[in-house]
Each structure stands twice: as structure tokens, then as C-alpha cells.
C-alpha positions as CSV (number, residue, x, y, z in Angstrom):
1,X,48.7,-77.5,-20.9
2,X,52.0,-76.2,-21.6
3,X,53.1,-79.4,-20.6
4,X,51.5,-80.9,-24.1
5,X,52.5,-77.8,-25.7
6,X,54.8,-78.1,-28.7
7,X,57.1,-75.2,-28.8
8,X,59.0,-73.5,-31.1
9,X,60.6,-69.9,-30.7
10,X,59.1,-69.7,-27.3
11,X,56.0,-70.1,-28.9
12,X,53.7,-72.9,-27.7
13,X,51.4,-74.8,-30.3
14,X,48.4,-77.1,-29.3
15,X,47.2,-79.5,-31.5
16,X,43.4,-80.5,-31.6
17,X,44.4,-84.2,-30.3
18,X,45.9,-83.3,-27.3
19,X,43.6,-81.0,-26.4
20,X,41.0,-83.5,-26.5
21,X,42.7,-85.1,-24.1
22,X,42.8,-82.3,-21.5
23,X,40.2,-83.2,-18.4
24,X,38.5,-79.9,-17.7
25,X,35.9,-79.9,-14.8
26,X,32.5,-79.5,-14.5
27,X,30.6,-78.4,-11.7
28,X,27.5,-80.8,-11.1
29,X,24.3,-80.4,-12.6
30,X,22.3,-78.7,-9.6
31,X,25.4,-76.5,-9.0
32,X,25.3,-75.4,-12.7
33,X,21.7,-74.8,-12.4
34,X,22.0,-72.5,-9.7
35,X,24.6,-70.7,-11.5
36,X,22.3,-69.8,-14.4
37,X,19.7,-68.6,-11.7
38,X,22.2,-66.5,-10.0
39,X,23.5,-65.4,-13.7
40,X,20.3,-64.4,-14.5
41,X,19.3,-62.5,-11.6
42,X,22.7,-60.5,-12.0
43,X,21.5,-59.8,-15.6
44,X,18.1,-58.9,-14.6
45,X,19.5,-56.9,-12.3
46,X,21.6,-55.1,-14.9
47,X,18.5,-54.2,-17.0
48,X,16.9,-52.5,-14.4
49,X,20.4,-50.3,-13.5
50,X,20.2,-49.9,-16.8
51,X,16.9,-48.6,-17.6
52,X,17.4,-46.6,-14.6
53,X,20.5,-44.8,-16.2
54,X,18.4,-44.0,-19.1
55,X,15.6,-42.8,-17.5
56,X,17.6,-40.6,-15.2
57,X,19.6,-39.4,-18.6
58,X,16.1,-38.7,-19.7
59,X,15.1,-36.2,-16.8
60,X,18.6,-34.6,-16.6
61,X,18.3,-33.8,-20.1
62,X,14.6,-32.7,-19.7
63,X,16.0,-30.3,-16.9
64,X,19.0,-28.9,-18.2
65,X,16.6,-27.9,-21.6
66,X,14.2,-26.5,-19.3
67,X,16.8,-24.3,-17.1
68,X,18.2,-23.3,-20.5
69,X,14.8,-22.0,-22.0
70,X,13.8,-20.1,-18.5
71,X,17.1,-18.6,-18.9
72,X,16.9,-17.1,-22.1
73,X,13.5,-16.3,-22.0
74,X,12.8,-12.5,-22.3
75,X,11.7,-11.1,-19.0
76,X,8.0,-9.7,-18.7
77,X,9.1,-7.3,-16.0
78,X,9.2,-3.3,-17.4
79,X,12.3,-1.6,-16.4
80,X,12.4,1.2,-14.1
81,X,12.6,4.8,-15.2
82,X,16.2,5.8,-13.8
């Protein structure tokens, strides 16, 4: 690419012409296909990390509220006469 390049001020410049005329490659049709597949599983998997995350954000929240509230809650014991 940089050999098509126009350059001025160390800056290169492309114009729409010549980049037409750059060959880029493709994989074949069954190869594309079975990256899809394997893009999609990869995403699937993400979703379920994901929801997993949030679900585990959930509970640690849950738990943290709960320890706070036993915590602070008044104790029902009576206090020994000294």
C-alpha cells in the first residue's frame, strides 16, 4: 500500500482508485463459514461469562447487604449485672 501511496510531508495519501485496485484475500466460502460458527460460539460463550458476572455481582451484593444488616442489628441478648 505505501507503495501506491502519494506522500507529502511524510504523510501518505490514498486515493479511492488505487485502492480499488489493491487484491485483498478471501478465505474460501466453507472456511468463512466455519469462522462465523466459531465467532458465534465465542460470542455465545461471552453471554453466558457474562450473565454469570452479573449474577455473581447479584449474590455478592445480596451478601455483603445481608452481613451489613446482622451487623448492625441490635442484640436481643440482656447484659449482665456487673
Amino acid at each position: 500500500m505505501t507503495e501506491l501511496a502519494i506522500t507529502s510531508a511524510g504523510l501518505y495519501n490514498l486515493s479511492v482508485g488505487k485502492i480499488s485496485k489493491i487484491a485483498i484475500p478471501i478465505p474460501p466460502l466453507a472456511e468463512q463459514h466455519r469462522i462465523v460458527a466459531k465467532v458465534d460460539a465465542l460470542m455465545a460463550l461471552c453471554d453466558r461469562l457474562e450473565a454469570a458476572l452479573s449474577t455473581a455481582d447479584t449474590t455478592r451484593t445480596r451478601l455483603l447487604e445481608s452481613l451489613i444488616h446482622e451487623a448492625l442489628k441490635p442484640s436481643d441478648a440482656i447484659p449482665e449485672a456487673a
